[in-house]
BADOMAR-873751 format. One line per 8 residues: number of its first residue (from 1); for each residue x, y, z of N, C-alpha, C. Coordinates in nm, 2 decimals. Example, Ala and Ser with C-alpha at 12.3 -4.5 7.8 and 13.67 -1.06 7.14 Angstrom:
1 = 1.32,-0.57,0.78,1.23,-0.45,0.78,1.32,-0.33,0.78; 1.28,-0.22,0.71,1.37,-0.11,0.71,1.29,0.00,0.79
This chain:
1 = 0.09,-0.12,0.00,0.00,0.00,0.00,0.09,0.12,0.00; 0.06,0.20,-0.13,0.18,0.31,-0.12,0.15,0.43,-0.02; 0.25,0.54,-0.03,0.18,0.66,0.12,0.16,0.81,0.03; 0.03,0.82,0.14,-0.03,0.99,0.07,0.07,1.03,0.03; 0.05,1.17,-0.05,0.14,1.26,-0.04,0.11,1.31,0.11; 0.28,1.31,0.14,0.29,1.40,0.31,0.35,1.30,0.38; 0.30,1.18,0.36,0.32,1.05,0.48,0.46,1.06,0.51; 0.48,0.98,0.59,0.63,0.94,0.63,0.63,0.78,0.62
9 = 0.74,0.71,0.62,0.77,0.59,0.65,0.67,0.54,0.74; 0.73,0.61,0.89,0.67,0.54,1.00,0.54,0.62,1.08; 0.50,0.70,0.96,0.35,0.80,1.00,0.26,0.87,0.91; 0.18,0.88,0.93,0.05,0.93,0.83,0.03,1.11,0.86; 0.05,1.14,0.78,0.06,1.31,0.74,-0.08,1.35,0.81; -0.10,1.46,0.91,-0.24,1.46,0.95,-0.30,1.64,0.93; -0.39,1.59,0.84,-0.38,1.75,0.75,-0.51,1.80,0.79; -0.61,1.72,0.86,-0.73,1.75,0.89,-0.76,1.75,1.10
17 = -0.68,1.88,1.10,-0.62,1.85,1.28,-0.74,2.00,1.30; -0.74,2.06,1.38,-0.83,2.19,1.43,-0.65,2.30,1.44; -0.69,2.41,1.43,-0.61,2.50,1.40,-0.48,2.53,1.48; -0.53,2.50,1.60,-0.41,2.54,1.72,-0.29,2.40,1.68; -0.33,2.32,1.64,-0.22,2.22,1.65,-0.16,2.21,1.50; -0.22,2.27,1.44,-0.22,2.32,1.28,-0.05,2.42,1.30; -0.09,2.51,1.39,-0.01,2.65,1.42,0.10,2.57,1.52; 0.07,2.52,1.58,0.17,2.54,1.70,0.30,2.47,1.67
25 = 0.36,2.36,1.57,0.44,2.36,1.51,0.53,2.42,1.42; 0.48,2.50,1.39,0.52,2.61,1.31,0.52,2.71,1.41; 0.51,2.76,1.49,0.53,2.81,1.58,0.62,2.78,1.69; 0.62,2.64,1.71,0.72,2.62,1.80,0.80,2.47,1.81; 0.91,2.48,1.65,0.92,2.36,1.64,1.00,2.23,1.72; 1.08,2.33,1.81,1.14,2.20,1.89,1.05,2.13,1.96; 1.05,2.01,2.00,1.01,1.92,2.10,1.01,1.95,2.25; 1.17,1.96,2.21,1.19,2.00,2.39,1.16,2.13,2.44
33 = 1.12,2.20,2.33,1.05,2.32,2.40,0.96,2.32,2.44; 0.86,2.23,2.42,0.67,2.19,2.41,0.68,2.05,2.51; 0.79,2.04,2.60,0.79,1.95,2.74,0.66,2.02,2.82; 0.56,1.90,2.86,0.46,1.93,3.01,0.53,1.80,3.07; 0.52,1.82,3.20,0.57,1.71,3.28,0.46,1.67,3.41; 0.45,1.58,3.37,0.30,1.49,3.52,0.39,1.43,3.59; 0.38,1.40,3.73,0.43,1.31,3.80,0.28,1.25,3.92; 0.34,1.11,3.89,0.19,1.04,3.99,0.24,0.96,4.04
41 = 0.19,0.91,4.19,0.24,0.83,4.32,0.13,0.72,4.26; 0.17,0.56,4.23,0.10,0.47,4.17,0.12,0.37,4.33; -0.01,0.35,4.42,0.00,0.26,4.49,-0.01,0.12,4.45; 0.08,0.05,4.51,0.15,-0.12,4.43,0.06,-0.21,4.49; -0.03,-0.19,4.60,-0.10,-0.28,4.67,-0.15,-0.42,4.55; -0.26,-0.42,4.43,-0.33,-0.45,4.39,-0.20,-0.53,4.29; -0.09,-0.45,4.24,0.03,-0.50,4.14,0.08,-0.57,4.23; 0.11,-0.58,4.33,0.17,-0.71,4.42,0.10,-0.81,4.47
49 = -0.01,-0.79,4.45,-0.09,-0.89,4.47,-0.13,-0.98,4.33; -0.13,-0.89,4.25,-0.14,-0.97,4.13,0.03,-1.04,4.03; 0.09,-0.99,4.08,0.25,-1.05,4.06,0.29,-1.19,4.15; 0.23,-1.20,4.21,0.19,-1.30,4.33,0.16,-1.39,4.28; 0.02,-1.39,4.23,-0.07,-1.47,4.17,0.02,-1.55,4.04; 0.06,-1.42,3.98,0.08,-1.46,3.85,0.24,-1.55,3.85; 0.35,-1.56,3.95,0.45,-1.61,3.97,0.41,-1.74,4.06; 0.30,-1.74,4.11,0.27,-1.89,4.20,0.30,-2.02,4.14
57 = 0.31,-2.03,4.03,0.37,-2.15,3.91,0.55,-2.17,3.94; 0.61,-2.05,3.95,0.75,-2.07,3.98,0.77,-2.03,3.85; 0.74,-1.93,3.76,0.78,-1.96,3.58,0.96,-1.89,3.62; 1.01,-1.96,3.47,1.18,-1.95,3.45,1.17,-1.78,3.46; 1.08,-1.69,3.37,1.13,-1.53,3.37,1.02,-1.50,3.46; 1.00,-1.43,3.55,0.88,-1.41,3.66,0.82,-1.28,3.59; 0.72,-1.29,3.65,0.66,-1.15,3.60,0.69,-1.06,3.67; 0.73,-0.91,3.67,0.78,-0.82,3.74,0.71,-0.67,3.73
65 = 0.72,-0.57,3.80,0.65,-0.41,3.77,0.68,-0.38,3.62; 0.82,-0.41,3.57,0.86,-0.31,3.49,0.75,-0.41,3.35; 0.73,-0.52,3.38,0.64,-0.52,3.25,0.50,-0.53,3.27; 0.48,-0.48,3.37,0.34,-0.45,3.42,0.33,-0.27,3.33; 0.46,-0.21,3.37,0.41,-0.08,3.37,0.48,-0.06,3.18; 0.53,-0.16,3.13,0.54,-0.14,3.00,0.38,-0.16,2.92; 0.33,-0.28,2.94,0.14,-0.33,2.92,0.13,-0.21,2.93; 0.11,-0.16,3.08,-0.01,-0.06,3.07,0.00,0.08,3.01
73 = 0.13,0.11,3.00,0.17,0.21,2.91,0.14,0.22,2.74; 0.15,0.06,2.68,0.16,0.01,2.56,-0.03,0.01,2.53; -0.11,-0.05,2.59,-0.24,-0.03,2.58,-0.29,0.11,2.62; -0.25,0.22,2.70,-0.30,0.34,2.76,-0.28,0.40,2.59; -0.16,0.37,2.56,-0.11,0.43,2.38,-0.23,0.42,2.29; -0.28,0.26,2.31,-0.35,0.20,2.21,-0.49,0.28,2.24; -0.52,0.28,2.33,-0.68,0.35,2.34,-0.68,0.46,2.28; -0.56,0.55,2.37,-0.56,0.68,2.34,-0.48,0.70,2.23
81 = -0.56,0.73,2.10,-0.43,0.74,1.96,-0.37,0.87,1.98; -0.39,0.96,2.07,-0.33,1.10,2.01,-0.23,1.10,2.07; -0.19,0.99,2.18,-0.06,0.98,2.28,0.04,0.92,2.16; 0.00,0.87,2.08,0.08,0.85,1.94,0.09,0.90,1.84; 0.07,1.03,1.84,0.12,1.12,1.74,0.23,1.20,1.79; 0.29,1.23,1.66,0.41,1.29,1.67,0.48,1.40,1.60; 0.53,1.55,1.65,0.57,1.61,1.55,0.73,1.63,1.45; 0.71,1.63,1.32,0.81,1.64,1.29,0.86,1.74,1.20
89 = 0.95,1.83,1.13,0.99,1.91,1.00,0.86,1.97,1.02; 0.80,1.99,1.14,0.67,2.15,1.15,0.58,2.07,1.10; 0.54,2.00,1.13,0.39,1.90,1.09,0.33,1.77,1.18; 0.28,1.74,1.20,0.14,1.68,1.26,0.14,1.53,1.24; 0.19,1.41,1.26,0.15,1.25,1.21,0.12,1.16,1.33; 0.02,1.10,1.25,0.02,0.93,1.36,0.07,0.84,1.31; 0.11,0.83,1.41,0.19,0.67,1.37,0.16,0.59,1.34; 0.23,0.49,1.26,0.17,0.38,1.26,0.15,0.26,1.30
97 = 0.23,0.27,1.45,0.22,0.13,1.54,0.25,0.21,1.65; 0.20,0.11,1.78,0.26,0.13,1.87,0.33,0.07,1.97; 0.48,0.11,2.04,0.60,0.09,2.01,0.65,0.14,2.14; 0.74,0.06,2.21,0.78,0.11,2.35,0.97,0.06,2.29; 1.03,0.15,2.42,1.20,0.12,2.40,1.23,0.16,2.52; 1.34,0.12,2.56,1.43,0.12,2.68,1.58,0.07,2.67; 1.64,0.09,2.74,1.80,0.04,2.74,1.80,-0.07,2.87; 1.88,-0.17,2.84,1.89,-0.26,2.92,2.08,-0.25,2.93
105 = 2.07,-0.25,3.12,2.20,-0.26,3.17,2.28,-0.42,3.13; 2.41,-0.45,3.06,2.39,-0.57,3.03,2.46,-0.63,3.20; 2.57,-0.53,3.27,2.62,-0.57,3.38,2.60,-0.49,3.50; 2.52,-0.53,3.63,2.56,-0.39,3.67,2.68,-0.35,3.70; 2.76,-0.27,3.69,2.88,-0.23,3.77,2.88,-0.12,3.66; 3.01,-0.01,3.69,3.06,0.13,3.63,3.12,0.12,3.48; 3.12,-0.02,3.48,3.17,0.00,3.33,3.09,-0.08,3.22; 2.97,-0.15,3.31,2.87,-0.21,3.21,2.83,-0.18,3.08
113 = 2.83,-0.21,2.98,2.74,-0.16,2.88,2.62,-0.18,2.87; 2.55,-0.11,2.75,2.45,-0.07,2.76,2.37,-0.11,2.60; 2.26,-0.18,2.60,2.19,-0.26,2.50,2.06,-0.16,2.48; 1.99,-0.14,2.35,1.86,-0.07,2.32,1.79,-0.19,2.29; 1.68,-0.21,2.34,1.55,-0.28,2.31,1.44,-0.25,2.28; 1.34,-0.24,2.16,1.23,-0.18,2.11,1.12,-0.29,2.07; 1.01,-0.27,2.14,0.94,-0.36,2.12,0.82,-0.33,2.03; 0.75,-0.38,1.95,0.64,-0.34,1.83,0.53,-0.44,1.89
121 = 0.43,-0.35,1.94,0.33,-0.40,2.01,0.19,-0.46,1.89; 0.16,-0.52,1.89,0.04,-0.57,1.81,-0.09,-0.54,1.93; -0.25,-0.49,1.85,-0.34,-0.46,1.88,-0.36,-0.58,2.03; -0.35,-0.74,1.95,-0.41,-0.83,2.00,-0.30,-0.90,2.18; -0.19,-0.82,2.17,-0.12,-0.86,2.27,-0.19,-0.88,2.38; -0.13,-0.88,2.47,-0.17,-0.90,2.66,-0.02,-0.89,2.69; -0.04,-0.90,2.88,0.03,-0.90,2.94,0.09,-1.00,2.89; 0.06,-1.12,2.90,0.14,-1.27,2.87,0.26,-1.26,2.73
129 = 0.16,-1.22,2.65,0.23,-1.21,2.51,0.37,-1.08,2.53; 0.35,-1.00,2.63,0.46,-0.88,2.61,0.58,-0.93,2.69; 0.51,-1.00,2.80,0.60,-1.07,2.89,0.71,-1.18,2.85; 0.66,-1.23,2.70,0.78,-1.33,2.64,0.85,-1.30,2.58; 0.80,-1.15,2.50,0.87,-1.04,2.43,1.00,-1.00,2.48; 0.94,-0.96,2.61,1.07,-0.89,2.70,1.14,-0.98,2.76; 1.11,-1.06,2.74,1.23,-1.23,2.81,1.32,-1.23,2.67; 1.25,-1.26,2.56,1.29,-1.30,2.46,1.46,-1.17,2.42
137 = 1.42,-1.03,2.48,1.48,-0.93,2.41,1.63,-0.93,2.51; 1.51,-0.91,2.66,1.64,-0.89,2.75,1.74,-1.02,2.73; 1.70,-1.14,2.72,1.77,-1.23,2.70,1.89,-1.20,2.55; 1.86,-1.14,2.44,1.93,-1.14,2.34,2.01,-1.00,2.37; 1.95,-0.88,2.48,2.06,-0.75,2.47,2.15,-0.81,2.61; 2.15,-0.86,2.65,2.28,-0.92,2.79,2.32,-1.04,2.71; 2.32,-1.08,2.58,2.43,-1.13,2.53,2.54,-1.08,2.48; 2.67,-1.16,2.36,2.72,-1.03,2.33,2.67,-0.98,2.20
145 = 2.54,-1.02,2.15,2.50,-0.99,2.08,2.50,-0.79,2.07; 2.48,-0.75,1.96,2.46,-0.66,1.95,2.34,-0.55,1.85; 2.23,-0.48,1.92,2.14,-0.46,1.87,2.19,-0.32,1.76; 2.13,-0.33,1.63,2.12,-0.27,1.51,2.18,-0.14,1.54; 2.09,-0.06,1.59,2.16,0.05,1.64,2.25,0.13,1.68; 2.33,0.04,1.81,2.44,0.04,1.88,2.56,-0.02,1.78; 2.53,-0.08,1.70,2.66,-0.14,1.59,2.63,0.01,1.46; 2.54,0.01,1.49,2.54,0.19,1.33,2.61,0.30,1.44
153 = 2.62,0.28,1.55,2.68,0.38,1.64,2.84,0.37,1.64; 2.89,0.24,1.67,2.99,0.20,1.68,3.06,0.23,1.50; 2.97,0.19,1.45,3.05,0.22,1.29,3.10,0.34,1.26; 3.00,0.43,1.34,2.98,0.59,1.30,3.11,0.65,1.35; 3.16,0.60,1.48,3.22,0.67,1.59,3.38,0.59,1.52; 3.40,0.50,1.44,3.53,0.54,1.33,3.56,0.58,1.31; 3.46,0.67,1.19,3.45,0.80,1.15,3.55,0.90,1.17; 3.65,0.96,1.05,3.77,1.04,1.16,3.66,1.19,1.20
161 = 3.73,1.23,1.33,3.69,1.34,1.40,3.64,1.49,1.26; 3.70,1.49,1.20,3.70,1.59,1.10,3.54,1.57,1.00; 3.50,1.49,0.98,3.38,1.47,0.91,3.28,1.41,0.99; 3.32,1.40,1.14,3.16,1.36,1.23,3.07,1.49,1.19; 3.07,1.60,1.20,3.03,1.70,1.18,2.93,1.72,1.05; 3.03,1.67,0.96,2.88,1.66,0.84,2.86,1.54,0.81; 2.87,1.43,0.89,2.76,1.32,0.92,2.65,1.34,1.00; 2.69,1.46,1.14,2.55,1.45,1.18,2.50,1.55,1.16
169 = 2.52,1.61,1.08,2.47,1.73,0.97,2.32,1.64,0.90; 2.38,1.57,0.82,2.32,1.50,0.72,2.24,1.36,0.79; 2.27,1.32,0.92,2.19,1.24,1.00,2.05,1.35,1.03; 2.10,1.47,1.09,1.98,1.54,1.12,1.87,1.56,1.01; 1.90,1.59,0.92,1.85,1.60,0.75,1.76,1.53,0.76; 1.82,1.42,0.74,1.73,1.25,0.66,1.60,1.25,0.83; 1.69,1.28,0.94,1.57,1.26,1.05,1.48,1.33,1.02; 1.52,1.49,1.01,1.41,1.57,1.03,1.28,1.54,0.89
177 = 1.31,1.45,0.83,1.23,1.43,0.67,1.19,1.28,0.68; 1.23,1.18,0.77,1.20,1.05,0.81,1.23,0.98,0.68; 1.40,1.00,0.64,1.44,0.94,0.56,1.59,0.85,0.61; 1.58,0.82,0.76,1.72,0.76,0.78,1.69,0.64,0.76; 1.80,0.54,0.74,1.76,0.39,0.71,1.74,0.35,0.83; 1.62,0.25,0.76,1.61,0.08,0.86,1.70,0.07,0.94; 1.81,0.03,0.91,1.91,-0.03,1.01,1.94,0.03,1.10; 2.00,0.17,1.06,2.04,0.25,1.16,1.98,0.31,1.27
185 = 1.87,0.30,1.24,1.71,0.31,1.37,1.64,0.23,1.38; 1.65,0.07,1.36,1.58,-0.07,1.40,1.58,-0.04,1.59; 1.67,0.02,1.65,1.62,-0.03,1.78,1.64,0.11,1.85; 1.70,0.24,1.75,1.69,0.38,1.85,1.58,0.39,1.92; 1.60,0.43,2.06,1.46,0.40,2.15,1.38,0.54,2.11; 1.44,0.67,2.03,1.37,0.81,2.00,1.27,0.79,1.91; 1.27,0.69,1.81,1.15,0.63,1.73,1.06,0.52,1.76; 1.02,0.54,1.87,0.94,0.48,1.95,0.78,0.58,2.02
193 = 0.70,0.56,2.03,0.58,0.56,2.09,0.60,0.63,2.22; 0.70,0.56,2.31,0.71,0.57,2.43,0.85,0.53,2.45; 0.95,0.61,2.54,1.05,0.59,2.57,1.06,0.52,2.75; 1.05,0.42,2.79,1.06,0.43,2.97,1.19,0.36,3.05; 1.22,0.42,3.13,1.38,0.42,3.20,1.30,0.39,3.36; 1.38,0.25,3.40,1.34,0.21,3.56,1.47,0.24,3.66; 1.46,0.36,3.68,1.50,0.44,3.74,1.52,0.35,3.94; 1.42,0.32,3.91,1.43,0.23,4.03,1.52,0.11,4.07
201 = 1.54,0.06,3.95,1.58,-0.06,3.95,1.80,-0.08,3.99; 1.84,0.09,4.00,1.96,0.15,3.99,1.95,0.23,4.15; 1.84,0.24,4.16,1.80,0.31,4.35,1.82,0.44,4.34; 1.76,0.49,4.22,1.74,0.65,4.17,1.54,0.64,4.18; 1.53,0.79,4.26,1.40,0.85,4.24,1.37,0.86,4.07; 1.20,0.86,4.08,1.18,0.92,3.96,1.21,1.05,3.94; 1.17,1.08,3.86,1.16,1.26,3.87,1.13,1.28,3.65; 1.18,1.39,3.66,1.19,1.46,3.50,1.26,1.40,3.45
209 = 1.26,1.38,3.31,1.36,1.34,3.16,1.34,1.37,3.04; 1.42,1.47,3.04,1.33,1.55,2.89,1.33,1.47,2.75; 1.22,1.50,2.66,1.23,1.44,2.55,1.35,1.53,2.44; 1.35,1.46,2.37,1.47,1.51,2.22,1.41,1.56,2.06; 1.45,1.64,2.03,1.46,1.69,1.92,1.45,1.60,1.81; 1.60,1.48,1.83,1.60,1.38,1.75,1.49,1.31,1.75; 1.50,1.21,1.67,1.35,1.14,1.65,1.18,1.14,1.64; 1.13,1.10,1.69,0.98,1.09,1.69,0.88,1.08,1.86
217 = 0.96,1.02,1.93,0.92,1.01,2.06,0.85,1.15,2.10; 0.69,1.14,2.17,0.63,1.24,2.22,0.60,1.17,2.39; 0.64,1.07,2.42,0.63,1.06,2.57,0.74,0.95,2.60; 0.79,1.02,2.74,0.89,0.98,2.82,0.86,0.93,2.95; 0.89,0.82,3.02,0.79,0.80,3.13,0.92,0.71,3.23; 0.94,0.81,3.35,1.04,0.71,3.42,0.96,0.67,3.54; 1.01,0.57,3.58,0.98,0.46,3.71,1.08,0.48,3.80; 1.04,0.52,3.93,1.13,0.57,4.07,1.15,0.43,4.12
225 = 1.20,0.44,4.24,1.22,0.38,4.32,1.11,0.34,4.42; 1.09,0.17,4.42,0.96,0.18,4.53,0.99,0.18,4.70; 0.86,0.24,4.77,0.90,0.29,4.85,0.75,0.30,4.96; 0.75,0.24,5.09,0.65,0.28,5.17,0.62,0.39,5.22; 0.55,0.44,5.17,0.46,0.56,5.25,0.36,0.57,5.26; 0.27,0.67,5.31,0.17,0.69,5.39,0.07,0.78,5.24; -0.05,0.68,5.26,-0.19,0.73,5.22,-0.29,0.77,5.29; -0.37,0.84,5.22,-0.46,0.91,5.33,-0.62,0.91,5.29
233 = -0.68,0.80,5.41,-0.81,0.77,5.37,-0.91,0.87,5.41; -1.05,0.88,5.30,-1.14,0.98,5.33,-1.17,1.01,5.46; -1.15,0.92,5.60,-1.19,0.93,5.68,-1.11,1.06,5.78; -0.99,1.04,5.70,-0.86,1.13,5.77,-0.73,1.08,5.83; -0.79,0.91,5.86,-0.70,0.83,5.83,-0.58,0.83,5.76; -0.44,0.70,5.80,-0.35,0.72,5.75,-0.30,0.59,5.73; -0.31,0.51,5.60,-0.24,0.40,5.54,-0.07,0.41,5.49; 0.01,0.27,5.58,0.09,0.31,5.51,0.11,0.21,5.37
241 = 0.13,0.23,5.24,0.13,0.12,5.16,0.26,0.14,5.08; 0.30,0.01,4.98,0.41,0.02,4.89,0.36,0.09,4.78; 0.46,0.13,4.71,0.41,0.24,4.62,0.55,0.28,4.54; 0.51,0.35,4.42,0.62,0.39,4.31,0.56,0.51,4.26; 0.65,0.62,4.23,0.65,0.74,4.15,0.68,0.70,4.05; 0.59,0.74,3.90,0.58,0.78,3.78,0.63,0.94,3.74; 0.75,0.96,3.62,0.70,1.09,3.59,0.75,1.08,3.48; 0.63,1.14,3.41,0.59,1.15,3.30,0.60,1.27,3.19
249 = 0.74,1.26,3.06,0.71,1.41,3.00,0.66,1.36,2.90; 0.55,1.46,2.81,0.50,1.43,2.73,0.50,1.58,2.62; 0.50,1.60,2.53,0.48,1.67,2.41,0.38,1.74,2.38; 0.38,1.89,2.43,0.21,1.94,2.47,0.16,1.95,2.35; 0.23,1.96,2.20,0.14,2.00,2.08,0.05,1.89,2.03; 0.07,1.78,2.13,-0.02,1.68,2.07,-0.14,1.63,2.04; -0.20,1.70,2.20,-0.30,1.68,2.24,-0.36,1.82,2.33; -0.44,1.82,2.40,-0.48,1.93,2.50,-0.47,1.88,2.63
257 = -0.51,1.95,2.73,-0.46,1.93,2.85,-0.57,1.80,2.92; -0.71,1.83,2.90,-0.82,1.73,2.88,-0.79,1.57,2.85; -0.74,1.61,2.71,-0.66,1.47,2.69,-0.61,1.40,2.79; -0.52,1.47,2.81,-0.35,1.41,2.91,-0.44,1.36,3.02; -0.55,1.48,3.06,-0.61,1.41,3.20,-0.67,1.25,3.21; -0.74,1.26,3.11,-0.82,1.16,3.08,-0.73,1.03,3.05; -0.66,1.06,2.98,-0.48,0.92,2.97,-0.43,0.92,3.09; -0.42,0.99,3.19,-0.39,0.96,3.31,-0.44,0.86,3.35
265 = -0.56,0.93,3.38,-0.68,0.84,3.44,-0.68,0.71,3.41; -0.65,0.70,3.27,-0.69,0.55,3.23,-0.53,0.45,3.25; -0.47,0.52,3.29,-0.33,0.46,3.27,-0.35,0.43,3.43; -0.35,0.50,3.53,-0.34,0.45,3.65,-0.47,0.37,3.75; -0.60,0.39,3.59,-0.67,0.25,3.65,-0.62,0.13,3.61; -0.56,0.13,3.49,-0.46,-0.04,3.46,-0.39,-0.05,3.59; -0.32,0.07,3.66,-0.20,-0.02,3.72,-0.21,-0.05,3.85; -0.39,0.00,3.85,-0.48,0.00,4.04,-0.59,-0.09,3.96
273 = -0.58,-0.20,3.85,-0.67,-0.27,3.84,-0.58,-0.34,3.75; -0.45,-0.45,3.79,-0.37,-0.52,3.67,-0.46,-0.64,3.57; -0.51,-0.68,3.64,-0.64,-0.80,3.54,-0.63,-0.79,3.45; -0.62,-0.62,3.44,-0.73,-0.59,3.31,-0.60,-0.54,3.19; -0.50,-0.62,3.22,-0.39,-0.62,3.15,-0.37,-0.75,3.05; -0.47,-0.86,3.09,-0.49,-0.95,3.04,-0.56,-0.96,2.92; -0.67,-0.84,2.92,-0.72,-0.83,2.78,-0.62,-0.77,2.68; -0.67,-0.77,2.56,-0.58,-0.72,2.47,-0.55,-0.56,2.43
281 = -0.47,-0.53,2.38,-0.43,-0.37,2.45,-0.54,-0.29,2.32; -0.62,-0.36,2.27,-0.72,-0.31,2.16,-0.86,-0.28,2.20; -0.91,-0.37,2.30,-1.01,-0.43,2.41,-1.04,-0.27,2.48; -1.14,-0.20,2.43,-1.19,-0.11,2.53,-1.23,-0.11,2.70; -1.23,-0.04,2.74,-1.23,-0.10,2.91,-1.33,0.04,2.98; -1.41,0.05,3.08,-1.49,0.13,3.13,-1.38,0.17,3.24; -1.36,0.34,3.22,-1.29,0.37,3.37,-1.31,0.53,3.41
């Protein structure tokens, strides 16, 4: 199937938008200038209980938060299409899939390297299906395998000093026009849907992480550190429960503010109701 005039490779030219989002590109074309940033306290009660459940078998890769909160991020995408659009060269597109990335530590220690993993989510997934995904990947980036990207890195960085300069001259070019090759962006996590960093998992808070210029990425979403503290019931009451900070930067020209609220909402009923990670991330849900 060939592409309108306008399209891109990896997105559909969106020519029939309402005016503000028409303008505001052209008005304001960097990315990182058009950073909003949310941050939300996600209580784990309900995700620990259901990680429980779901490891009672003893399976070889266990189920864990971080692919709890990739699902529910990956389906929050899928409901909400405009969390999937993206701007580029001052223009407006949706994507055409939706698509999570992250970097996987292969050692921990100071001199570990560092592997890109990108997953291409299908309508019909679930939790189960994403969860073999990310066995499947983490298992191939902590080899010494090497993912597509990081070897177009390594090639690049030969390169004598004197002409990096108009390589990424002309990298920027082909980006800003969504003309770089396949290979060299098979696993860049910036052409992705969703970029998420578990910040926790290194014994770092969440907090801010801005998005990039480069690429396509319109949300960024890191995972803190979990942590007990104190909730506070209608009564006046004071629970103490486990719990994790989300913070979330997202791309304001994409959507309105309405939007974002309402993706909130639906994102932190998945992760205060995990079940419903089981249906497929296409599967509308009442929340």
């Amino acid at each position: 199937m060939g592409h309108k005039l306008g399209d891109r490779r990896d997105g559909t030219y969106l020519k029939k938008i309402d005016s503000m989002h028409t303008i505001m590109p052209l008005m304001y074309p960097n990315r990182c200038d058009n950073e909003a940033f949310i941050s939300e306290c996600i209580d784990l009660t309900a995700i620990n209980a259901y990680l429980e459940q779901k490891n009672a078998g003893n399976p070889e890769y266990k189920y864990n938060l971080f692919q709890i909160m990739v699902t529910a991020l990956l389906k929050t995408i899928t409901l909400r299409p405009k969390m999937n659009r993206f701007v580029a060269n001052k223009s407006m597109y949706q994507r055409n899939e939706v698509s999570a990335a992250f970097t996987i530590k292969k050692i921990f220690s100071d001199n570990g390297g560092e592997a890109l993993a990108f997953l291409h989510s299908k309508g019909t997934d679930t939790i189960d299906t994403i969860h073999e995904e990310l066995y499947r990947q983490i298992s191939y980036c902590r080899s010494d395998a090497k993912d597509p990207s990081t070897g177009a890195m390594d090639v690049i960085q030969k390169i004598p000093r004197l002409l990096l300069k108009g390589v990424g001259a002309l990298a920027r070019f082909l980006d800003r026009h969504g003309w770089m090759p396949k290979g060299i962006i098979a696993t860049d996590p910036y052409y992705a849907s969703a970029v998420l960093t578990n910040l926790g998992s290194i014994g770092l808070h969440a907090g801010y992480h801005h998005l990039t210029n480069w690429g396509t990425t319109s949300v960024f979403c890191v995972i803190g550190e979990r942590k007990v503290r104190p909730f506070y019931n209608e009564d006046g009451t004071v629970t103490m429960k486990d719990s994790v900070d989300l913070g979330l930067t997202i791309d304001e020209r994409i959507a309105d503010g309405y939007y974002y609220s309402k993706t909130i909402r639906l994102l932190k009923h998945l992760l205060e109701n995990p079940q419903l990670l089981e249906l497929e991330l296409q599967k509308e849900i009442q929340y």
